[in-house]
Steps between C-alpha positions, in 0.01 A plus 500: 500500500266799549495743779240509728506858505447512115234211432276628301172297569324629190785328291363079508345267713813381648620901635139546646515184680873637658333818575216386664677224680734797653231701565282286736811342665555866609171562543492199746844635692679222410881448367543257189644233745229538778247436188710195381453339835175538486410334192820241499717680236846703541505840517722497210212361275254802647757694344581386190136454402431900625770604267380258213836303537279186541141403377229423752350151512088374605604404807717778617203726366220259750729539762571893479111544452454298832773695722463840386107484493460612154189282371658374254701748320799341434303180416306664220846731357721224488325351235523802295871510590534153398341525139751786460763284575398282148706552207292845296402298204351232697307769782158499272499155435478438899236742460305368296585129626380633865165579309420215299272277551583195336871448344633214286878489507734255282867481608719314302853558758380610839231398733258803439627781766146477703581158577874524608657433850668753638863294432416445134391862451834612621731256294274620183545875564840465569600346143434883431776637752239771662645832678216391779436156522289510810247757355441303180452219738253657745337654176487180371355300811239824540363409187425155603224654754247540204463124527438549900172707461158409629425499082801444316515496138465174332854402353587217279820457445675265281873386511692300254675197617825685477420755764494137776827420377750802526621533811481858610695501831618151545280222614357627811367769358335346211328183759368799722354713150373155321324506902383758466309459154331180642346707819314718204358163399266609824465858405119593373628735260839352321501242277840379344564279251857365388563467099724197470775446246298251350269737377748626209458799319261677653285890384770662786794420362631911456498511896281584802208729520234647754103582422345674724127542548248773653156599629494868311805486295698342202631208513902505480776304420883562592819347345817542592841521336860543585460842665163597575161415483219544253090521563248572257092516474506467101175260446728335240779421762286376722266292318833292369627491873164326588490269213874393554431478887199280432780253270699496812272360754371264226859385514562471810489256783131505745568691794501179692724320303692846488567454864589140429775592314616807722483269837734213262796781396445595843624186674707337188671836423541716779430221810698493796834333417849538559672714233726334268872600476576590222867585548548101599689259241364217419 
């Protein structure tokens, strides 16, 4: 845990935030627990997020910004802090994903991470036994807000069949996230479509990939493999990403009768039921 005294607030997001959180508590006269009871926290958790020990979330940021006066400091920072919190390999790709203007996604395992619950998000990042679960999770749920803009990017996003199926987090989790991906059946600016088993062999077959589009820039498109991730603007790359892409949604179910299938696993897979013991003997 870092010393107050020694936070450097030159050294990332996350120690400016500390440092700046300190310095207008004291600047305000007030103790960490007298701040705590003023925006509904422990003094404890003033603490440990001035000393870096724990990483800010929106709404603690909102709630600083309206007790302390600040016009919106903290609200602004903690989204800086937040995309620090992302894995280094993975920091420009939220970059450039926060820029786009239009992104096609195919995911062949997962529901496509802007499109998570916060439940499913957590049972996916912990497969990967994080030092800091709850800052990949508040990075991950921070990058959801690009969808939440008063002109979002367009997003398509395609999922295979599979992706309904595995249950990431137990039932209850996956009702709530296949719940989640009908409400986006309302959204102006997603589109998802489901790829069902039926459609066979498919031009995706190596794994999932993102294209991202732009006003002034090249277009993209990001892989990833075991470890890390990979993006690229060669013409060559992209041009086959768009042609297989194109393959996919030609494959793939109509939105509506995407959401057909979605609402079916929903309530035939994952609808509310007593769960089966499976330690009884027949």
């Amino acid at each position: 845990m870092a010393n107050v005294q020694s936070l450097d607030p030159s050294a990332s997001p996350l120690n400016y935030y500390g440092w700046e959180l300190r310095r207008q508590r004291e600047a305000h006269g007030l103790r960490q627990g007298q701040l705590g009871e003023i925006i509904f926290c422990t003094g404890s958790l003033i603490g440990q997020i001035e000393t870096t020990k724990k990483v800010p979330t929106r709404d603690f940021s909102e709630r600083l910004d309206a007790a302390l006066g600040t016009d919106g400091v903290f609200s602004r920072l903690v989204g800086l802090v937040l995309r620090s919190q992302l894995p280094t390999w993975f920091q420009q790709y939220a970059d450039m994903e926060a820029k786009a203007t239009y992104i096609s996604a195919y995911q062949a395992q997962l529901v496509y991470g802007l499109l998570q619950t916060e439940e499913y998000a957590r049972a996916v990042l912990l497969t990967g036994m994080p030092d800091d679960l709850e800052g990949l999770l508040a990075a991950r749920l921070e990058r959801q807000r690009i969808l939440e803009r008063e002109q979002p990017p367009l997003a398509w996003a395609i999922l295979d069949e599979a992706v309904l199926h595995r249950p990431i987090g137990g039932r209850e989790v996956m009702r709530n996230q296949l719940a989640r991906l009908l409400e986006f059946t309302r959204h102006r600016w997603m589109r998802i479509q489901v790829l069902p088993f039926m459609a066979g062999e498919h031009s995706s077959l190596a794994g999932s990939f993102n294209a991202l589009r732009f006003d002034n820039d090249p277009d993209l498109v990001y892989t990833e493999d075991l470890i890390s991730g990979h993006m690229t603007a060669a013409p060559e790359t992209v041009r086959e990403a768009a042609r297989r892409y194109a393959h996919l949604q030609a494959a793939a179910l109509s939105i509506e009768d995407s959401a057909a299938l979605i609402a079916r696993v929903m309530e035939e897979r994952y609808g509310d039921r007593s769960e089966p013991d499976e330690r009884r003997v027949a």
